[in-house]
N, C-alpha and C positions, 0 to 999 in steps of 0.2 A: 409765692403765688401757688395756688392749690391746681395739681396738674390736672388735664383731661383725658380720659380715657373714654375708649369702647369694647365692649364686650358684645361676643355674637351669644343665638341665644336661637335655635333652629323649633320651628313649629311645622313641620312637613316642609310643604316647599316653601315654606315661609321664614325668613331672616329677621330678626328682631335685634337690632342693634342699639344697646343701653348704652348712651353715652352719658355722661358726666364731670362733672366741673363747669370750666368755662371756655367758651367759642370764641377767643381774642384773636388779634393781628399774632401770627406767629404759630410757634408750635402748636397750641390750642386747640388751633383754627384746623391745623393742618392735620389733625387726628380722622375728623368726619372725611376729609380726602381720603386718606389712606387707606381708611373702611371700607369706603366704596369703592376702591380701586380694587379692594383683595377681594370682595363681593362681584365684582365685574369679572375679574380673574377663574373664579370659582364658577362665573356661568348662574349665579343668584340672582332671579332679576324682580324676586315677589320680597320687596324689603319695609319695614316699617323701622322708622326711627324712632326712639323714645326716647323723650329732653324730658322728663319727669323730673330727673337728678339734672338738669343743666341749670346754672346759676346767671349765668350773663351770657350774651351773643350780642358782637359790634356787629361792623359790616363788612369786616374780614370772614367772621363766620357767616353773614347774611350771604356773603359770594360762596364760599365753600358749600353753604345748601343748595344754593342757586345753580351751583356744578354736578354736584351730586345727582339732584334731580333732571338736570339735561342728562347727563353721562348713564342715566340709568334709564330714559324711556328711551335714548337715540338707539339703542340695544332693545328694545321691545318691553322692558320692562317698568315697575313700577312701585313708586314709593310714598311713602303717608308718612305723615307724623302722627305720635301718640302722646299726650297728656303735654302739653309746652306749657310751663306759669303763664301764668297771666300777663305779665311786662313784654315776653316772646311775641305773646298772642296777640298784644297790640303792638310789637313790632311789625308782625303778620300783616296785619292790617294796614299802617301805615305805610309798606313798602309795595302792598295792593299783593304781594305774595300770597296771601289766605283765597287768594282766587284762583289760583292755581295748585296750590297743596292743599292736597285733602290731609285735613287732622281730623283724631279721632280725640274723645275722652277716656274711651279704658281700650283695651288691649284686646277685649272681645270683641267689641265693636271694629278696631282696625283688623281683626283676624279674619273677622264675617266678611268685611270689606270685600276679599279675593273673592271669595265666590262668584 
């Protein structure tokens, strides 16, 4: 199984966190946690996530986004998705999630966003 990672990626106070692979039940899943833990830790609270490279998300990863996104506005802050496939995007949809996370299509658009 092809693992997941994330990599930070710093644009001022802006946090861009590239993750990729897949969002499964398990370790996978439990990557986007961890990001956002050390992102909380660090006091980062202007984060954009980018699933451009992600290939699947169950609803192991749907809860892990679902945490992320509490764990980062109950601290003031705030997060967006950038560029999700299209299967994501109607995952989005389907779980009524795209009402609540702002997604962007490119990275300048989610940059502008903060302003």
């Amino acid at each position: 199984m092809p693992s997941s990672k994330a990599n930070f990626r710093e644009v001022g106070a802006i946090t861009i966190v590239d993750l990729r692979g897949l969002l499964l039940l398990g370790e996978s899943s439990a990557v986007l946690g961890q990001a956002i833990s050390e992102l909380i830790r660090k006091e980062r609270s202007k984060i954009i996530l980018n699933f451009r490279d992600v290939t699947a998300i169950d609803s192991a990863g749907v809860g892990e986004l679902v945490a992320a996104y509490t764990a980062t506005t109950r601290r003031g802050g705030r997060l967006k998705l950038l560029d999700p496939p299209k299967k994501i995007c109607d995952m989005l949809e389907l779980t009524k999630l795209s009402r609540v996370l702002e997604v962007h299509a490119t990275e300048e658009s989610a940059l502008r966003s903060f302003d």
